[in-house]
C-alpha positions as a printed Julia matrix, in Angstrom:
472×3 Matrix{Float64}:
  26.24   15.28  -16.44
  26.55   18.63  -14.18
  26.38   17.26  -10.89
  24.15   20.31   -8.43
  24.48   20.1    -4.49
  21.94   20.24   -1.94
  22.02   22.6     1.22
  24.91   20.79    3.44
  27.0    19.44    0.49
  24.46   16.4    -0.5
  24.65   15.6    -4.2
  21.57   15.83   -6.26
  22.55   12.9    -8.63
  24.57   10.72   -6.69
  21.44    8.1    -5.99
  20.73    8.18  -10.01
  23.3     5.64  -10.85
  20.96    2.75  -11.97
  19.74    5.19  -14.84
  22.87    7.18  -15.18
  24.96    3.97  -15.31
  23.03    2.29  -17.95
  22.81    5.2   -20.31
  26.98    5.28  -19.95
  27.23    2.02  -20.61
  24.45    0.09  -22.96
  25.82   -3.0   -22.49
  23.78   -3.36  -18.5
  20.84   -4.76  -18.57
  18.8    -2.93  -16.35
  15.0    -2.22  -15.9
  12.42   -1.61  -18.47
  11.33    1.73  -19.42
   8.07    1.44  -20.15
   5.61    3.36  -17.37
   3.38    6.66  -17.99
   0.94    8.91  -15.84
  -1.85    6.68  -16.43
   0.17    3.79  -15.11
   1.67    5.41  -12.29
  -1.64    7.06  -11.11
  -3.32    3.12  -11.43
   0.07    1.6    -9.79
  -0.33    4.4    -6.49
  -4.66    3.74   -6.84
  -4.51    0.26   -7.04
  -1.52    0.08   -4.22
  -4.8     1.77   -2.02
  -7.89    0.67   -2.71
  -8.03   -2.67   -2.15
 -10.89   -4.85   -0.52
 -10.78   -3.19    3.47
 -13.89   -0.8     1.9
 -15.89   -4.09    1.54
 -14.75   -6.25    4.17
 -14.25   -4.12    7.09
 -17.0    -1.08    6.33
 -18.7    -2.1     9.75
 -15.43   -1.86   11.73
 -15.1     1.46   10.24
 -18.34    2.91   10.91
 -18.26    0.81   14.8
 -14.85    2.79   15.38
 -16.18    6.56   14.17
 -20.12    6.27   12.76
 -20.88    7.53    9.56
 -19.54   11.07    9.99
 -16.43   10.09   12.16
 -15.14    7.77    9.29
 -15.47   10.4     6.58
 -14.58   12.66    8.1
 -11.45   10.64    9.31
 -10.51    9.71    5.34
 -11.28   13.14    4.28
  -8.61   14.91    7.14
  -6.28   12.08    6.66
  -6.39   12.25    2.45
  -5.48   16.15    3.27
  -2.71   15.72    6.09
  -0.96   13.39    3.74
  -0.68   15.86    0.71
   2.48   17.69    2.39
   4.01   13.76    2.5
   2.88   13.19   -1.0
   5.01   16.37   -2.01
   7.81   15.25   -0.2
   7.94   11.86   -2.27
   7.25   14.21   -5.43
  10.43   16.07   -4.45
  12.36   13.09   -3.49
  11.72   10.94   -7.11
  12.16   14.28   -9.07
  15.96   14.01   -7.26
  16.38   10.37   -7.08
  14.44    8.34   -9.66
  15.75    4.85   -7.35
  13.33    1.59   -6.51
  14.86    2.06   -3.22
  12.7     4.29   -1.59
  12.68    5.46    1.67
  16.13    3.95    2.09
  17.61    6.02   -0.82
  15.95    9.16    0.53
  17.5     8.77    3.93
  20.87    7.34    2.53
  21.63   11.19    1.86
  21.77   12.43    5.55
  21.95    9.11    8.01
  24.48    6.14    8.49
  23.55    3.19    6.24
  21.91    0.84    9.23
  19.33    3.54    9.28
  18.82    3.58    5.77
  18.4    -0.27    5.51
  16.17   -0.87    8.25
  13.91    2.51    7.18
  13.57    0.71    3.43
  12.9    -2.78    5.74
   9.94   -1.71    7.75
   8.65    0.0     4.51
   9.04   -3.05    2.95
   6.51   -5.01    5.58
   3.94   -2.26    4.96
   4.0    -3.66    1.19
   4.66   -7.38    1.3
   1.96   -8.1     3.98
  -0.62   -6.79    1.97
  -0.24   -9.37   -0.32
  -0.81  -12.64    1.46
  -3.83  -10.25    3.19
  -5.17  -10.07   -0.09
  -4.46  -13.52   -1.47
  -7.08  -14.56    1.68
  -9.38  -12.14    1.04
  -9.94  -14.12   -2.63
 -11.45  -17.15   -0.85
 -13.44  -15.07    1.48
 -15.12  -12.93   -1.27
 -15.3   -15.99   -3.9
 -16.98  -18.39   -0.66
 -19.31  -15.61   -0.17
 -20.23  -16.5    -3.98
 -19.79  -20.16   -3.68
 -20.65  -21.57   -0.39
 -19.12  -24.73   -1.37
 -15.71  -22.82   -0.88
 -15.45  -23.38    2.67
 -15.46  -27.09    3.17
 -12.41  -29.64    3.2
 -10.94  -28.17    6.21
  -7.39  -28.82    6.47
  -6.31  -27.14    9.74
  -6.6   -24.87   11.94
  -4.17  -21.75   13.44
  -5.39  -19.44   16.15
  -8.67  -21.21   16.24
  -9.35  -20.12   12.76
 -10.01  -22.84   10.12
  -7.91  -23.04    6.44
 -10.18  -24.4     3.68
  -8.61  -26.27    1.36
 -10.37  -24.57   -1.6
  -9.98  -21.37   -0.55
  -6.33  -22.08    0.24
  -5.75  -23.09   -3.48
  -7.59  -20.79   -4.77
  -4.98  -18.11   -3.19
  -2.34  -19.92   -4.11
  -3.64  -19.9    -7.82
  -3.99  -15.88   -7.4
  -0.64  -15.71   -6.29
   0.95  -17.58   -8.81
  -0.85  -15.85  -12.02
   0.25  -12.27  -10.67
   3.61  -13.41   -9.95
   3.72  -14.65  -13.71
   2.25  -11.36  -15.13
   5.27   -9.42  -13.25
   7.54  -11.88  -14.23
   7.03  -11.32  -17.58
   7.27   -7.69  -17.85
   6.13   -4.39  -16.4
   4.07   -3.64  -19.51
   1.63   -6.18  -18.54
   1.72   -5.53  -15.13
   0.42   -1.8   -16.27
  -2.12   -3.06  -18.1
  -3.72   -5.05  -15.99
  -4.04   -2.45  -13.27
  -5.42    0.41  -15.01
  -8.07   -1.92  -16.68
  -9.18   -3.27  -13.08
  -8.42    0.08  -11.61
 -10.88    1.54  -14.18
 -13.7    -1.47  -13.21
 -13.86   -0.91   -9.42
 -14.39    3.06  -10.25
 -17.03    2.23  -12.91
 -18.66   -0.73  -11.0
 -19.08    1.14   -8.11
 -20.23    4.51   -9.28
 -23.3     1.97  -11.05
 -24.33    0.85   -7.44
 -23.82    3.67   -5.62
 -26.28    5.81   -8.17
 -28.48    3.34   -8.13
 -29.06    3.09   -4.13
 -28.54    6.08   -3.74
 -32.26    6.65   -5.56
 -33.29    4.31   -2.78
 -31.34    5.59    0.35
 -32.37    8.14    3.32
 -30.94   10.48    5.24
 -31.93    9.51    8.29
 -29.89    6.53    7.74
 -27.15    8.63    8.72
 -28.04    9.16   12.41
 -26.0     9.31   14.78
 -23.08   10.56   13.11
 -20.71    9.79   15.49
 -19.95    6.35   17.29
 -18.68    8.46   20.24
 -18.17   12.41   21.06
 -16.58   13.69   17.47
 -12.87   14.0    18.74
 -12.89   10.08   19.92
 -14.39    8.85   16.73
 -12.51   10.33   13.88
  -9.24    9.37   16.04
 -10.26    5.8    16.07
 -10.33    6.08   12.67
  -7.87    8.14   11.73
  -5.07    5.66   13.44
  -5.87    2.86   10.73
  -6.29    5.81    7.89
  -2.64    5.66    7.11
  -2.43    1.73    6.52
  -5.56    2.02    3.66
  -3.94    5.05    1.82
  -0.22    3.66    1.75
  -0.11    2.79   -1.72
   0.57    6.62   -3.02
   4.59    6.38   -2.25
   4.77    3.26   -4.48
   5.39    5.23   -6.88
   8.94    5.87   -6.7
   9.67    2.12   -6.23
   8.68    2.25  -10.02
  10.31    5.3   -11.12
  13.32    3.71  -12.76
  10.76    1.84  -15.18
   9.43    4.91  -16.78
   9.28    5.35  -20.29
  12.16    7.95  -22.06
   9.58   10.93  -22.87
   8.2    10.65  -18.98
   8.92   14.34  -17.18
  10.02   14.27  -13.57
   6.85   16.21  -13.0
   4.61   13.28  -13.97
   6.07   11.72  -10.61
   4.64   14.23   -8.52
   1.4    14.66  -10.45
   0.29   10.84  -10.01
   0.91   10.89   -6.29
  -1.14   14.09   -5.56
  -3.7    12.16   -7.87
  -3.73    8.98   -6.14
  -4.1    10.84   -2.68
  -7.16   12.38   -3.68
  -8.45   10.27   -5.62
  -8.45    7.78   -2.68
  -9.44    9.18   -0.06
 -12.4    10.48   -2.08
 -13.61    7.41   -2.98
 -13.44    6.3     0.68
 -15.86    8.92    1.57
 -17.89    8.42   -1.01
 -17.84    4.27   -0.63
 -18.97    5.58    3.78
 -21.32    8.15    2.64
 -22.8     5.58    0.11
 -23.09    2.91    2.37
 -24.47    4.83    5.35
 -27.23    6.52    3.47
 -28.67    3.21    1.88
 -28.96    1.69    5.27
 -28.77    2.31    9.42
 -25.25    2.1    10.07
 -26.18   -0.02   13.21
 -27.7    -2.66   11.64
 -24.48   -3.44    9.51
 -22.34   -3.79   12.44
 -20.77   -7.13   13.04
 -22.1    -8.2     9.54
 -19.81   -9.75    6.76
 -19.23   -7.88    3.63
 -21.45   -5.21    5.37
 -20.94   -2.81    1.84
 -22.83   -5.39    0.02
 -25.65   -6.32    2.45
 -26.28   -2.39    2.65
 -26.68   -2.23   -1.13
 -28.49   -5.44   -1.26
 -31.16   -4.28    1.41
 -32.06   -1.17    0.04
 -32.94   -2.51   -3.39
 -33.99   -5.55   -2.46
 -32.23   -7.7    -5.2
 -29.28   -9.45   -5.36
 -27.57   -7.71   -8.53
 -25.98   -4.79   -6.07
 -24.88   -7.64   -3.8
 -22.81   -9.66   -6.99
 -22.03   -5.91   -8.33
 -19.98   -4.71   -5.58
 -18.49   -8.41   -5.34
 -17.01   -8.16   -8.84
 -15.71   -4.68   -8.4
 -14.2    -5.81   -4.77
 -12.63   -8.64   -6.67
 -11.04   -6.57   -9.24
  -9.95   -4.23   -6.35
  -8.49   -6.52   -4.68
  -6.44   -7.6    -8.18
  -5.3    -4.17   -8.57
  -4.23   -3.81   -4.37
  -2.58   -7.36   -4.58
  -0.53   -6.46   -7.77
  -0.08   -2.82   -6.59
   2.36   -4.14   -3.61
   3.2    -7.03   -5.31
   5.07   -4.18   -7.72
   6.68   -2.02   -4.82
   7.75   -5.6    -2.34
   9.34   -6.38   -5.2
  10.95   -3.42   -6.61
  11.83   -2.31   -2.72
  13.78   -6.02   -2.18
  15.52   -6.08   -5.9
  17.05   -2.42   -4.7
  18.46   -3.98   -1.34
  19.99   -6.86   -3.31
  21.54   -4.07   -5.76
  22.78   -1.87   -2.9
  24.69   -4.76   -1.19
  22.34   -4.38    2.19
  21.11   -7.91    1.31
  22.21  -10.94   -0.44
  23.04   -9.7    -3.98
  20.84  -12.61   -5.89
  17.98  -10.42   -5.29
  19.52   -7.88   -7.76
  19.17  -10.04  -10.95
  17.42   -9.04  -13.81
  15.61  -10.97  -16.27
  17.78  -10.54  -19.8
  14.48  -10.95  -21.43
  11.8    -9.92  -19.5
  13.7    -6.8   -17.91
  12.09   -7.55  -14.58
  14.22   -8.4   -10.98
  13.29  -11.77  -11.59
  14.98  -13.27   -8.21
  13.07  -10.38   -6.19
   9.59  -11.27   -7.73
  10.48  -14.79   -7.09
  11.08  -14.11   -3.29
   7.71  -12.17   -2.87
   6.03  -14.57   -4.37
   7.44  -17.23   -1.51
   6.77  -14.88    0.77
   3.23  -14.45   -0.13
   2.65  -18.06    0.01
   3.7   -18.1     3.36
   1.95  -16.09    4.97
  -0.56  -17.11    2.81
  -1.0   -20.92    4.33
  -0.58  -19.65    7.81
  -4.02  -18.43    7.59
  -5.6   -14.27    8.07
  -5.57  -15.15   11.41
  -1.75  -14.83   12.22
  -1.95  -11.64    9.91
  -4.13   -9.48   11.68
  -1.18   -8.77   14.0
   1.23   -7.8    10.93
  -1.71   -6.19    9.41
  -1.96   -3.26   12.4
   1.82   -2.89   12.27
   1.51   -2.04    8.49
  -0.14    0.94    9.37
   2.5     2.03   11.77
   5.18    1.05    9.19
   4.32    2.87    6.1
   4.4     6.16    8.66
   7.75    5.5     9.6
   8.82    5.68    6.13
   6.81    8.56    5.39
   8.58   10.38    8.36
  12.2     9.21    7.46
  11.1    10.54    3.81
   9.85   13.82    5.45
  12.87   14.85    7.79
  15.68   13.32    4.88
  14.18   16.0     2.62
  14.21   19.05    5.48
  17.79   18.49    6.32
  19.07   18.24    2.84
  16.53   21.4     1.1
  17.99   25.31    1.13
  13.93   26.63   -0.16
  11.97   27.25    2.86
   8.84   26.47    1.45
  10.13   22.96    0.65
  11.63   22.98    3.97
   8.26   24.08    5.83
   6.43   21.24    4.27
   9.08   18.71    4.78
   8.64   19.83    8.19
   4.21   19.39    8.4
   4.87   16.31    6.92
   7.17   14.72    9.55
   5.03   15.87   11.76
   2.09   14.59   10.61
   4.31   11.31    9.95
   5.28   11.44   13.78
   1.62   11.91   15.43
   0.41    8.73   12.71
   3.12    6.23   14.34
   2.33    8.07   18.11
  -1.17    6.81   17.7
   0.23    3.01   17.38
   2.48    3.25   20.27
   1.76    5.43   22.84
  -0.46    3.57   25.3
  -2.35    6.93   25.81
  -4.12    6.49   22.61
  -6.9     4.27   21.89
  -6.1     0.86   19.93
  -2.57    1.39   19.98
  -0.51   -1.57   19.59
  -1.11   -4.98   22.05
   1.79   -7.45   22.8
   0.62   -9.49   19.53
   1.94   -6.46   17.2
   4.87   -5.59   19.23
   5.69   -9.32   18.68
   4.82   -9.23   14.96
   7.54   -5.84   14.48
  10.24   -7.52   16.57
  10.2   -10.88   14.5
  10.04   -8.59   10.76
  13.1    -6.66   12.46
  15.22  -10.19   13.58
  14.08  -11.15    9.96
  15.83   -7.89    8.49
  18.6    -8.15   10.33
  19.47  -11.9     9.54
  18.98  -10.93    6.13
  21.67   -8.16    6.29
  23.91   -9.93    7.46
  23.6   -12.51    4.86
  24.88  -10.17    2.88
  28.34  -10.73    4.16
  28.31   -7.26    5.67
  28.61   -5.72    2.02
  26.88   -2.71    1.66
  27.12   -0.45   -1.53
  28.85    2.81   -1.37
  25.9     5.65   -2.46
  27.59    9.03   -1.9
């Protein structure tokens, strides 16, 4: 293979070696190739749209009002396009589960690469115990009964012992659907991907016959600039999901054009943040925004008032659930795929490399989210509300490590100038969480919560014996 160098003497191909390797030598056993556009647009969708549009609506609309929030999702679904090319120009390059840590691989030392791929990595794995809570909480909404047999009690907040199996359960079956191949994986999340769309296009034509305009007023929480800000900070942690992607991109199928790559992302992006305007917009016109502050599930008891039946109510339940399926498997996919490339590269114990001879899956890496999700997962959402605001902080590091990697190492200045708007727009995002300047940026709790995920990374790199995988 003709081997083409970047501007500054960076090699094109040199990060291609899982697929390059394998087609040299068909005796590896290496990932399956089995992924389309379909599945890579309902991987990035499902990575994004999880269960926050259900469970936290009022926070949204007590941070920004009605206008403030859309018009937060709607900026922030458009500021993150130039980052979304970036990523399409990165997997085009280097098809390689590793990410972020790949990308910067080409143009920093290799402790920068790891711990850019580790923070990116929290930004996945915690939404999966997140979501394997957020089960009991919509299934107890469903079934009372669900929230008895308390067991104990962290931070004040109780752990049900239903509930508690029930997300253990959750865990377990998607960790067995991964196990067992990518294929099924795939099919799982476009069908739920395809439900929450469906399911919630049904309620929100049907209120929508019912809603008013006034509803609407005010449209801001605060003066305009305040609001969308407020809400704009958390945007970034509710559309990561988009740059999972590339954590995949090894597993596509022969016939799948580099282009295909790019084309999901963009998809996802808009996709996403239009249906978080719409699910605002939707929710706001069918009832005063004011009255759904401070209420559980406030999406739901908007629908439910305004037509004055429960059928919305169980409706938008179902299509949360399957949501939250699609969001829980979505990062269950990229933790996985992100922490088998570590164990390949050497930056981490090398176990986590292994590969199912059967199944074609990095069985050892699935089998460490999976742990990891059942952690946090009995330590109750309490403890992860912490990890939960550093998520948002981490996915924009890795977006602006993505960003700059790309600017140093393109010659075309168009590529370079939106390299550029996207580190910057990278750069304000993680500003917002740790300036003190800006309202809600981070509190002692989630400086705590980064500084325990960064002893954890670096324990785990040096577990690895200090034997680190030569990339260039």
């Amino acid at each position: 293979m003709p081997i083409r160098f970047l501007s500054g003497g960076f090699c094109e191909t040199q990060l291609q070696s899982p697929l390059h390797d394998a087609s040299a030598n068909s005796h590896m056993t290496v990932l399956a190739r089995k992924l389309g556009l379909r599945d890579y647009f309902s991987l990035a969708f499902g990575a994004m749209i999880g269960v926050g549009w259900l469970v936290l609506m009022d926070d949204w609309l007590g941070r920004g009002g009605p206008f403030g929030a859309m018009l937060a999702f709607a900026i922030g679904g458009l500021l993150l396009l130039p980052i979304g090319y970036v990523y399409g120009e990165w997997v085009k390059r280097l098809p390689d589960a590793a990410g972020e840590a790949a990308y910067t691989a080409q143009v920093f030392p290799p402790i920068v690469s790891y711990f850019t791929g580790w923070i990116m990595l929290l930004a996945y794995l915690i939404v999966c115990p997140w979501e394997a809570v957020a089960v009991g909480k919509l299934a107890s909404y469903l079934i009372p009964s669900l929230n008895s047999f308390e067991i104990y009690r962290i931070a004040g907040q109780p752990v049900f012992l239903p509930r508690l199996l029930l997300g253990i359960l959750m865990t377990l079956s998607l960790a067995a659907l991964n196990y067992r191949g990518i294929r099924a994986s795939a099919i799982f999340q476009g069908f739920a991907t395809t439900a929450v769309l469906v399911l919630f296009a049904i309620v929100a034509v049907a209120s929508g016959l019912h809603g008013s305009r006034g509803n609407l007023h005010p449209g801001f929480s605060a003066t305009p600039l305040i609001s969308i800000l407020l809400v704009l900070q958390i945007v970034p942690y509710f559309m990561t999901g988009f740059e999972s992607v590339p954590k995949a991109a090894e597993e596509a199928h022969q016939e799948f054009r580099p282009q295909g790559f790019f084309r999901a992302i963009v998809l996802a992006l808009l996709v996403g943040a239009g249906f978080y305007v719409a699910v605002i917009a939707a929710v706001s016109y069918a009832a005063p925004w004011q009255t759904l502050l401070g209420k559980r599930f406030a999406t739901a008891t908007a629908f439910g008032q305004v037509m004055g039946t429960q059928w919305p109510i169980r409706l938008i339940l179902i299509a949360a659930m399957f949501g939250l399926f699609q969001c829980f498997n979505g990062n269950f996919v990229a933790a996985s795929r992100l922490l088998f490339s570590f164990g390949r590269r050497g930056t981490i114990a090398a176990r986590f490399a292994a590969i199912h001879p059967t199944f074609q899956t990095p069985s050892i890496a699935i089998i460490g989210v999976t742990i990891a999700t059942l952690a946090g997962l009995v330590l109750g959402d309490s403890l992860l509300v912490p990890v939960t605001e550093v998520g948002s902080m981490a996915c924009a590091c890795g977006w602006f490590a993505a960003s700059i990697s790309l600017f140093l190492v393109e010659s075309r200045r168009g590529a370079r100038l939106v390299a550029a708007i996207g580190a910057v727009v990278a750069l304000l995002l993680v500003a917002m969480k740790v300036i003190p300047k800006f309202p809600g940026h981070f509190s002692l709790a989630e400086w705590m919560a980064l500084a325990i995920w960064l002893l954890i990374g670096t324990l785990m790199h040096l577990s690895s014996n200090g034997r680190t995988t030569k990339v260039s």
